[in-house]
NULUMMAR-751869 format. One record per residue (C-alpha): y, x, z; residue number from 0; residue in one letter. Coordinates in pm, whole numbers, plus 50000, padded with zeros to 5 digits. Layout:
REM residues N
{{Y,X,Z},NUM,"a"}
...
END
This chain:
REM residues 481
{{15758,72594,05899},0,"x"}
{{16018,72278,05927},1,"x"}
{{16234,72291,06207},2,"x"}
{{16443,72024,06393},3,"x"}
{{16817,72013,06241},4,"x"}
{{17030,72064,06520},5,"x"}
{{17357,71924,06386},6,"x"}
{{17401,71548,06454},7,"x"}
{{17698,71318,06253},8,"x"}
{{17742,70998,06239},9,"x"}
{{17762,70774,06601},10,"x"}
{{17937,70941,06894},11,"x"}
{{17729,71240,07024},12,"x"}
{{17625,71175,07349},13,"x"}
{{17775,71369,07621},14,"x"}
{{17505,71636,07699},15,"x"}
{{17565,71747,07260},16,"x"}
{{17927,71732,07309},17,"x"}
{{18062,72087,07238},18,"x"}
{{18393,72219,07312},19,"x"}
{{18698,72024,07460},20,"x"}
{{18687,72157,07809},21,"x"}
{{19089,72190,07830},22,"x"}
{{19137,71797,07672},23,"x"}
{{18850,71692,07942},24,"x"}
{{19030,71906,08279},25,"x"}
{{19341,71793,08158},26,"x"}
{{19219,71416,08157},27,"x"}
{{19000,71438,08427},28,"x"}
{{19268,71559,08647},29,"x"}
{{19516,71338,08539},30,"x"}
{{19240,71011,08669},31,"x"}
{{19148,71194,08988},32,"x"}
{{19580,71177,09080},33,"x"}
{{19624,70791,08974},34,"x"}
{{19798,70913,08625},35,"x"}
{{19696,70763,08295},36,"x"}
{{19666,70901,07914},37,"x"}
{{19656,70838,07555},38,"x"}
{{19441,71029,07397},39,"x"}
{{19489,71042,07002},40,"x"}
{{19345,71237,06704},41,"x"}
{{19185,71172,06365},42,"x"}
{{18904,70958,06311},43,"x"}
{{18606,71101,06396},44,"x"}
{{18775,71409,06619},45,"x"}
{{18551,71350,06958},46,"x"}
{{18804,71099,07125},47,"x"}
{{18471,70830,07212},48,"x"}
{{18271,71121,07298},49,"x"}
{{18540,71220,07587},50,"x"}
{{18531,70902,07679},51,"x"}
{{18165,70870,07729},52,"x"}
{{18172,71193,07878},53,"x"}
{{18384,71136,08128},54,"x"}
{{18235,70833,08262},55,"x"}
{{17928,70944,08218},56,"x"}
{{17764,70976,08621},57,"x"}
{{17561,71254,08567},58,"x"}
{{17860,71469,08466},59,"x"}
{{18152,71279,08700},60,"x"}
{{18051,71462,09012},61,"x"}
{{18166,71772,08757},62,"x"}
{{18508,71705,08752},63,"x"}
{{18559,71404,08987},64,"x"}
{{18388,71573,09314},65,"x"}
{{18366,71394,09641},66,"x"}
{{18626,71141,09478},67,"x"}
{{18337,70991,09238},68,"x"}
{{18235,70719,09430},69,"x"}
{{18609,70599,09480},70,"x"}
{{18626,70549,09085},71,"x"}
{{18528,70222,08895},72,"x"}
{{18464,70302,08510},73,"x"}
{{18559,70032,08267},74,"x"}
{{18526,70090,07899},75,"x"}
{{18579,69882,07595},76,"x"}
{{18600,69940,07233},77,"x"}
{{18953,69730,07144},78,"x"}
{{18768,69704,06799},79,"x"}
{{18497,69460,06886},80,"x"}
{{18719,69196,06991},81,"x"}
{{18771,68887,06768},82,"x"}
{{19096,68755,06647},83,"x"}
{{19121,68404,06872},84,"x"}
{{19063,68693,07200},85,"x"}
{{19297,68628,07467},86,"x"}
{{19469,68783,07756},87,"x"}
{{19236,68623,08022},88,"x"}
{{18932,68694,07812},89,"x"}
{{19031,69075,07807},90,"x"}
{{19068,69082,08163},91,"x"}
{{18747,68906,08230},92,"x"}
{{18587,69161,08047},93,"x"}
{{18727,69505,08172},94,"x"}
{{18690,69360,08512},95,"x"}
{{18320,69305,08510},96,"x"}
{{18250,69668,08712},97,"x"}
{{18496,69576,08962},98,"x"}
{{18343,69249,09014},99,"x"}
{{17955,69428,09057},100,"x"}
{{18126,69632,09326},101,"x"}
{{18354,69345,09458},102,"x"}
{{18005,69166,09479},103,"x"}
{{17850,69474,09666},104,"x"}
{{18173,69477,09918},105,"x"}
{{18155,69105,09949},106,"x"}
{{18015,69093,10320},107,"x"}
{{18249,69386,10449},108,"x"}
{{18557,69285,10274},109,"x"}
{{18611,68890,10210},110,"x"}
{{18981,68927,10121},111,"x"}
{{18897,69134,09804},112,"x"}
{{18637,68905,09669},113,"x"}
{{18876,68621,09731},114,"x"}
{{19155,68805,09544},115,"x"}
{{18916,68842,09292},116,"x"}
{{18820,68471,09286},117,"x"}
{{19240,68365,09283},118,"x"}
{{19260,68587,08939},119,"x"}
{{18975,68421,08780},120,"x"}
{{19101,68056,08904},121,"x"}
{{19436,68182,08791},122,"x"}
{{19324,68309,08450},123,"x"}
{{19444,68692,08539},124,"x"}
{{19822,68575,08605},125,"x"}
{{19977,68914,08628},126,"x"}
{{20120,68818,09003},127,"x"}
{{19697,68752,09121},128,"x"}
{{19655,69076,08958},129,"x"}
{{19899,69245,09113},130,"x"}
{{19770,69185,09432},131,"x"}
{{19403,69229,09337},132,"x"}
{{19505,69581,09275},133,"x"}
{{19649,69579,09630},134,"x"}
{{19347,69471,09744},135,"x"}
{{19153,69757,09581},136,"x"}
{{19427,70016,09700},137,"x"}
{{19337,69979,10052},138,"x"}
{{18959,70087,09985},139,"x"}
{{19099,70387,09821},140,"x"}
{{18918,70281,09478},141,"x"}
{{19098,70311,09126},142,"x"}
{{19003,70128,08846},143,"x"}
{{18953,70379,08530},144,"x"}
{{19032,70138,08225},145,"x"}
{{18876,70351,07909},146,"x"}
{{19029,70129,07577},147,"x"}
{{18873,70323,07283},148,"x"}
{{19077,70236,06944},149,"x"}
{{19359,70141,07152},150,"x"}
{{19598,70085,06804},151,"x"}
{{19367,69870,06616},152,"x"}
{{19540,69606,06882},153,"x"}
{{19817,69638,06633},154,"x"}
{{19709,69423,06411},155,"x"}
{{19558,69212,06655},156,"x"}
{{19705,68808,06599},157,"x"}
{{19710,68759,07017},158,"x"}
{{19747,69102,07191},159,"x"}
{{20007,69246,06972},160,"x"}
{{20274,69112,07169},161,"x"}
{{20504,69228,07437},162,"x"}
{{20364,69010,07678},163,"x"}
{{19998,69190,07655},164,"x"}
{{20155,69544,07636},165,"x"}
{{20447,69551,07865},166,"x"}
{{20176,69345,08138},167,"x"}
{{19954,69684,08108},168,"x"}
{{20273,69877,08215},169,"x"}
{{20364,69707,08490},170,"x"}
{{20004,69681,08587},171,"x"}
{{19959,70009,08576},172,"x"}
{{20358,70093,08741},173,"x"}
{{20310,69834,09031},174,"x"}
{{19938,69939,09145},175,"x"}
{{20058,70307,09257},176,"x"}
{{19787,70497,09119},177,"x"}
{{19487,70184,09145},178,"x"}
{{19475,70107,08769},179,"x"}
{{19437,70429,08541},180,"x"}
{{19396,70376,08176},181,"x"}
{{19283,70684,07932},182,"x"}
{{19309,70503,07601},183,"x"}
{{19232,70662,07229},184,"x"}
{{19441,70602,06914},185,"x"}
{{19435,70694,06584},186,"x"}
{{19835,70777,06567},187,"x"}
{{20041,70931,06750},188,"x"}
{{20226,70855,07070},189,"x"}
{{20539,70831,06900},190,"x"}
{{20450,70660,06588},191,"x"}
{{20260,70391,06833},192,"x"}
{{20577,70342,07017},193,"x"}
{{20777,70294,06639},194,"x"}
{{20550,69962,06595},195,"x"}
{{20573,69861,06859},196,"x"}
{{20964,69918,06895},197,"x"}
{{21053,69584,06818},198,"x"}
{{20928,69405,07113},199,"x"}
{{21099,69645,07349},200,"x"}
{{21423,69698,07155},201,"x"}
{{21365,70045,07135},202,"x"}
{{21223,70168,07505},203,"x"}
{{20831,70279,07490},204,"x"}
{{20554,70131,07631},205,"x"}
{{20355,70390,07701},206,"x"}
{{20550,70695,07788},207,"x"}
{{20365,70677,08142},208,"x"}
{{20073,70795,08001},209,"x"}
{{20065,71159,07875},210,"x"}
{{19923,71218,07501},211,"x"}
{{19626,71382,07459},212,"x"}
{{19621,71542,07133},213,"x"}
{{19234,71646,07005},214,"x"}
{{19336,71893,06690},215,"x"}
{{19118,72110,06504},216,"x"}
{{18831,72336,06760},217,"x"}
{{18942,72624,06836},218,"x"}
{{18759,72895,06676},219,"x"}
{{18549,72987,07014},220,"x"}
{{18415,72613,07028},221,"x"}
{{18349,72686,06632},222,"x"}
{{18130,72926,06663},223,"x"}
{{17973,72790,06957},224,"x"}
{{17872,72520,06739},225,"x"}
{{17800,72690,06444},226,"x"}
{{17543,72939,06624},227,"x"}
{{17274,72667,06663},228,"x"}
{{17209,72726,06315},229,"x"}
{{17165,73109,06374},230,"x"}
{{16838,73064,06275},231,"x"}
{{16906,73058,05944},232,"x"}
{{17252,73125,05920},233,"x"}
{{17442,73439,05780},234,"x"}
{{17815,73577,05869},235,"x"}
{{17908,73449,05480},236,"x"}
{{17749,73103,05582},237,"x"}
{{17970,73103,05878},238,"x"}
{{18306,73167,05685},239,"x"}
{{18209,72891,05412},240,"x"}
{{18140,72669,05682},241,"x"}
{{18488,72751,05818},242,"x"}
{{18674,72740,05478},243,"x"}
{{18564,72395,05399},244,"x"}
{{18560,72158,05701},245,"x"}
{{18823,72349,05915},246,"x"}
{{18811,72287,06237},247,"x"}
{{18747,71886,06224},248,"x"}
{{18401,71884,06461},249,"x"}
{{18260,71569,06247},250,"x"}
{{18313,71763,05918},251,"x"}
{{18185,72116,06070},252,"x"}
{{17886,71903,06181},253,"x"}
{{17794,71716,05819},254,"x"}
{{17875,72078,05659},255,"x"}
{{17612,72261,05851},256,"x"}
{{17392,72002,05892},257,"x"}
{{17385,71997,05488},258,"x"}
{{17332,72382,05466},259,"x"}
{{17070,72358,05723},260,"x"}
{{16844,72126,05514},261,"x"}
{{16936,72337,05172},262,"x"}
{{16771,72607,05417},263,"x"}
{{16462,72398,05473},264,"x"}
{{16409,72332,05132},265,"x"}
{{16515,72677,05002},266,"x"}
{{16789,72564,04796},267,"x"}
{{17019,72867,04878},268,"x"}
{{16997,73140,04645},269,"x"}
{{17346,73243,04516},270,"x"}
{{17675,73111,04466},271,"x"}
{{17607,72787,04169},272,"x"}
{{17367,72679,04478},273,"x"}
{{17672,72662,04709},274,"x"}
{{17887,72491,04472},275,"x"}
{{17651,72186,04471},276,"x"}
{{17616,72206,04832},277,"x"}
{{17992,72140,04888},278,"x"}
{{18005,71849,04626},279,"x"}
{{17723,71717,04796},280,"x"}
{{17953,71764,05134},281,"x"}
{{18213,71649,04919},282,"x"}
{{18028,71313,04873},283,"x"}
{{17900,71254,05236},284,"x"}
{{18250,71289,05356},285,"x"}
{{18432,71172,05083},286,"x"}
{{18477,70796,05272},287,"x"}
{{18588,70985,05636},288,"x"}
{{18825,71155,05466},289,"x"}
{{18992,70843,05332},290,"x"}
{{18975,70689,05643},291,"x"}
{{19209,71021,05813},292,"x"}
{{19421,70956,05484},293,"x"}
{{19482,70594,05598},294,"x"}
{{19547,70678,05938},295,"x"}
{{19858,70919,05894},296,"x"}
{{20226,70742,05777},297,"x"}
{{20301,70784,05395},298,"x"}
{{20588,71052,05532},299,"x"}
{{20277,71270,05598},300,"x"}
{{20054,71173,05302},301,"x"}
{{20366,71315,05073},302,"x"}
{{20390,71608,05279},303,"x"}
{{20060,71708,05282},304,"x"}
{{20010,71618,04940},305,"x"}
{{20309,71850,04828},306,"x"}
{{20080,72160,05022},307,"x"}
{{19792,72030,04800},308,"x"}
{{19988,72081,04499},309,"x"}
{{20174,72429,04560},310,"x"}
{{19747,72562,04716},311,"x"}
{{19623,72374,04348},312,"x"}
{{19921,72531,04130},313,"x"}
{{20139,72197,04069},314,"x"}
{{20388,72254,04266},315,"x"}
{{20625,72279,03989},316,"x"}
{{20553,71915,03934},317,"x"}
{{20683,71774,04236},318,"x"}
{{21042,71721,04359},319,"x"}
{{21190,72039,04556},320,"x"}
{{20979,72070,04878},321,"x"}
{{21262,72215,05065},322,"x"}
{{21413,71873,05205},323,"x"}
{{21079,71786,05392},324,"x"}
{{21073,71731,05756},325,"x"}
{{20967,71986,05926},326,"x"}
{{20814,71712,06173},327,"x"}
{{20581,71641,05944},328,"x"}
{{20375,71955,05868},329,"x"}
{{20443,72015,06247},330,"x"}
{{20264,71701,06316},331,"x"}
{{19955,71761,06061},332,"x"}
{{19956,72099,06193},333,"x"}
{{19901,71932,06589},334,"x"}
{{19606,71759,06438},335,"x"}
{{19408,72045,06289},336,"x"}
{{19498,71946,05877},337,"x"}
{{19739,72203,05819},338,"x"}
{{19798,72615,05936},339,"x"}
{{20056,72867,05836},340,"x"}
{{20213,73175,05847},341,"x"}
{{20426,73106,06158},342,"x"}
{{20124,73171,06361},343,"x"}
{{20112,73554,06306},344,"x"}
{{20350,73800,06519},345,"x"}
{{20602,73861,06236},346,"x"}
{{20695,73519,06177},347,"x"}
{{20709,73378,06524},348,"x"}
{{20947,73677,06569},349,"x"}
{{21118,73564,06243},350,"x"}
{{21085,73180,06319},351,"x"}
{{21314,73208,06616},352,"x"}
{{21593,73268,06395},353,"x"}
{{21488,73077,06087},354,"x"}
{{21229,72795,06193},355,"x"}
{{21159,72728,05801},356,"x"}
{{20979,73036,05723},357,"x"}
{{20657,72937,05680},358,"x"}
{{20370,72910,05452},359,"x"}
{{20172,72632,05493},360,"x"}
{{19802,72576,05433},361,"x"}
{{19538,72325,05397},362,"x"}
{{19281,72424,05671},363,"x"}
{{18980,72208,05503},364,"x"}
{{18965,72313,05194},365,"x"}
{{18774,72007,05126},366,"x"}
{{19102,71820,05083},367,"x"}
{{19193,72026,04800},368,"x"}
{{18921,71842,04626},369,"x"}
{{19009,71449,04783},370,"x"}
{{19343,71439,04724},371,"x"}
{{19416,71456,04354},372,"x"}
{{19083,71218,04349},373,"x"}
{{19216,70966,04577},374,"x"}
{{19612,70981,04465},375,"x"}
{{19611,70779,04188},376,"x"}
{{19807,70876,03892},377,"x"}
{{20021,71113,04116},378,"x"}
{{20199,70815,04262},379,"x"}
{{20330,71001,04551},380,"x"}
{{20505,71325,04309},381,"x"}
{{20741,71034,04189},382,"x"}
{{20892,70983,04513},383,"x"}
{{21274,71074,04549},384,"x"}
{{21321,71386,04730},385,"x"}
{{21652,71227,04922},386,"x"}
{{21383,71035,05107},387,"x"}
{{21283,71314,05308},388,"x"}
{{21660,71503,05391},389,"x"}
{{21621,71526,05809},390,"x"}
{{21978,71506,05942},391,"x"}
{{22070,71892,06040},392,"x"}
{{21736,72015,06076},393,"x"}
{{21493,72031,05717},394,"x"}
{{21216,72276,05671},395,"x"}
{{21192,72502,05352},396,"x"}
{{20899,72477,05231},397,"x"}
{{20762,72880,05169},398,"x"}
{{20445,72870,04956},399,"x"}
{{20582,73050,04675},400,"x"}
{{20670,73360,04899},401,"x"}
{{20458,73634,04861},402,"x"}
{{20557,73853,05117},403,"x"}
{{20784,73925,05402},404,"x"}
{{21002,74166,05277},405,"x"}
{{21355,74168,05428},406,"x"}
{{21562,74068,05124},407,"x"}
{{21306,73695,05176},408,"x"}
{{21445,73688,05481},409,"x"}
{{21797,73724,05436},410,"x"}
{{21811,73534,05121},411,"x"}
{{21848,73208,05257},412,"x"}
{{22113,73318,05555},413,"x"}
{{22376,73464,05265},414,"x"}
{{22283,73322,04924},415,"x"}
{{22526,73034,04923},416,"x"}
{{22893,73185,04877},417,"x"}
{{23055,72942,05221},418,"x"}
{{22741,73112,05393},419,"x"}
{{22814,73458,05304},420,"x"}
{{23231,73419,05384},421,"x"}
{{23171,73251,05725},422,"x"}
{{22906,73543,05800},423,"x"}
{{23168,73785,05696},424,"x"}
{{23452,73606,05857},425,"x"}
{{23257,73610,06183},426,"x"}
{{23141,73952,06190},427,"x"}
{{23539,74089,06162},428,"x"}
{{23617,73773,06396},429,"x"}
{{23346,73925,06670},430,"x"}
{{23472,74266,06614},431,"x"}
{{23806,74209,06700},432,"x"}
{{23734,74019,07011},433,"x"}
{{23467,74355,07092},434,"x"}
{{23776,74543,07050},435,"x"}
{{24016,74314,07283},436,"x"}
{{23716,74331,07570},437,"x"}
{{23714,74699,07559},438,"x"}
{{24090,74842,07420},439,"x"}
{{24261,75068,07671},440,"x"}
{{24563,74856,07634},441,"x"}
{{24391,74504,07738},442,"x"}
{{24091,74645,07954},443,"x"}
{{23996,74303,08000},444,"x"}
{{23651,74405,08132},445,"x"}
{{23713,74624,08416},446,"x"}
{{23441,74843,08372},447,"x"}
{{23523,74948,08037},448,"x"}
{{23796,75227,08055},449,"x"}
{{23931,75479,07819},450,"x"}
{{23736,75786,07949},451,"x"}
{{23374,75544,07936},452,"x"}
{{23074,75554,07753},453,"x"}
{{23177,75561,07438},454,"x"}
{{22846,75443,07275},455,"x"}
{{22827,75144,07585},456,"x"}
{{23224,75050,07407},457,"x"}
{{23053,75060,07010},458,"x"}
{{22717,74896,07158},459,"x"}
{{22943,74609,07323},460,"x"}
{{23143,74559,06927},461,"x"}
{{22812,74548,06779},462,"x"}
{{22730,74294,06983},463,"x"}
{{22999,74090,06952},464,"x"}
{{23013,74122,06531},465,"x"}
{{22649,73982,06550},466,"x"}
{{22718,73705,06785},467,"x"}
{{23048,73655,06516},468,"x"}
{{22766,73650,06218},469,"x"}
{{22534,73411,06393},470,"x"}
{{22799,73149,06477},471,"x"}
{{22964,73191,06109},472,"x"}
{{22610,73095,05996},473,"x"}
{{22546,72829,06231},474,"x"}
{{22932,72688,06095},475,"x"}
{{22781,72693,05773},476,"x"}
{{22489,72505,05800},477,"x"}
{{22649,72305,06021},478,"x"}
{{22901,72200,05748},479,"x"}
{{22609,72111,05470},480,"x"}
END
């Protein structure tokens, strides 16, 4: 007997499938229901339309908008659609169109508004007739919710890329107090969205009103939520391959079991060789999304990544030392759901406090293991000088040759260069001494040491110091590099 697949890729789910999220969508929600906006970014295909729809979606509003619903004006519009000659006054136009059906409802009890609205059209949306529109809007106790899906394909927009379109959304959004909210989606980052646009501010950001959103890989509770609608046929070991190859990206989790589901239907799974060709079959299906997250990160993070690729696919001897990374960069991939490692377990965050490079780092979709050697071509990106990637007094040491956390790993790197291992020294007898000038009968510089004390308080005080002496003669040392 056939039954219905239950996992759905390829548009937007709508928002009675979409599965997980709840922090992103109480954090955003509340955020609109005070006046404050957000950007919310992630990879392609991570959920960011499906928020959107969600949350303007007025079956589910009352859910997280309460008695405050009908005070809320939903606008949304997909910054891809719009043609290159689009204007400013066109892009108002359009956003505006649900304030001007409820304008049109309000008409009879509140002329003034409708004729603001009139002066902006007359006007062509002069920031000044917008400004007081919003006023306008303010005294009803309204706020207009401005959703711009794809918000950074405007980069590379000929009109709207300009300061004049982007700084007028700030001090729209700065002058109406709380009446003009915009939750916008991006492909990049925050901060790399401020770097291109840098040059039309000199430097300041646009956007750092609005608080980043970031949608990274599901957590494994809203993985296994998703997973189980396949319990019907699924097994534990179906679960785990599920996991291993699409990570915690929902669209690739969805094409993954959606793909074992049918194999299912048509009994194609049998053993292992059947499982193979299911994931180059995945492989296939995917193969064009994944290019599309490739394109979307900066080459700083396609050459980091790619250098975890290698060490996970045994190459790593063929790139350039991965120790002179930045550390921002795995951080970042991490943030987005692309990368894991070893920090996360009790040991190393204990460990990472003192030493925030030791870490092994993983691909978490194993799939990528597979695309990148295939879409890299001819290794272009091993050829690429290390000195391109030294980060100014803080680099990351790359750890995916360590296999295992004994404590001679860990105190390699403090004392293996010689200056390292004479300032440690040198600080250790330096932090002694002044242990012994704090607590020496003939200085008793700290009143409640005395020569009839505690003797093990005195040694536990010198200890103390001769550590604090070996930490600074480190920090001297890497300091001096």
């Amino acid at each position: 007997m056939l039954h219905n697949n239950p996992f759905i890729y390829g548009n937007p789910v709508t928002p009675e499938q979409v599965l997980g999220r709840k922090r992103e969508l109480r954090q955003i929600a509340g955020r609109i229901y005070t006046g404050q906006s957000s950007i919310i970014t992630g990879s392609p295909r991570s959920g960011k339309t499906s928020l959107l729809r969600l949350l303007s979606a007025s079956e589910y509003a009352t859910d997280y908008f309460g008695d405050e619903v009908d005070k809320l004006i939903f606008s949304y519009w997909d910054a891809c659609t719009c043609e290159p000659e689009f204007t400013q006054t066109q892009f108002w136009e359009r956003v505006l169109k649900p304030l001007k059906e409820r304008i049109k409802d309000q008409e009879e009890q509140d002329s003034s508004l409708f004729k603001a609205y009139q002066n902006c059209q007359e006007n062509k949306f002069e920031s000044g007739e917008l400004e007081n529109l919003f006023l306008q809007i303010k005294k009803l106790n309204w706020k207009l919710v401005l959703l711009i899906d794809e918000f950074d394909s405007l980069l590379h927009h000929s009109i709207l890329n300009s300061a004049a379109f982007f700084g007028g959304l700030r001090v729209l959004t700065d002058a109406s107090q709380g009446t003009l909210v915009l939750v916008l989606t991006a492909n990049i980052s925050r901060k790399r969205f401020h770097k291109k646009v840098c040059h039309f501010t000199g430097g300041s950001p646009y956007f750092n009103f609005a608080d980043e959103i970031v949608l990274g890989a599901l957590p494994e509770t809203d993985i296994d939520e998703l997973l189980h609608q396949g319990s019907h046929y699924f097994t534990k070991s179906d679960y785990l391959f599920i996991k291993e190859i699409a990570g915690g990206h929902p669209y690739l989790l969805q094409v993954a079991a959606s793909l074992l589901w049918d194999a299912y239907e048509n009994a194609n799974v049998k053993d292992a060789s059947q499982r193979q060709l299911l994931e180059e079959e995945f492989y296939h299906k995917v193969e064009e999304i994944l290019g599309n997250i490739w394109d979307s990160w900066s080459s700083e993070m396609q050459i980091a990544f790619n250098s975890i690729v290698l060490s996970q696919n045994g190459e790593s001897e063929n790139i350039f030392p991965q120790k002179h990374y930045k550390s921002e960069q795995w951080r970042e991939l991490e943030r987005y759901g692309f990368l894991t490692s070893s920090c996360k377990n009790q040991l190393n965050k204990f460990i990472n406090r003192f030493k925030s490079n030791y870490c092994k780092w993983q691909v978490y979709p194993r799939i990528f293991l597979s695309f990148v050697p295939d879409f890299v071509p001819d290794n272009e990106l091993k050829a690429v000088p290390s000195t391109q990637f030294l980060e100014e007094g803080n680099t990351l040491q790359q750890e995916n040759d360590i296999n295992s956390n004994s404590m001679w790993d860990f105190l390699k790197p403090f004392i293996s260069p010689p200056k390292t291992l004479f300032l440690v020294i040198a600080g250790i007898v330096f932090g002694e001494r002044i242990g012994e000038i704090f607590t020496n009968e003939d200085y008793l510089m700290l009143p409640f040491f005395s020569p009839s004390g505690d003797f093990l308080l005195i040694y536990i005080f010198k200890l103390v110091c001769a550590g604090l002496g070996a930490f600074l003669g480190h920090k001297l040392a890497k300091k001096s590099d």
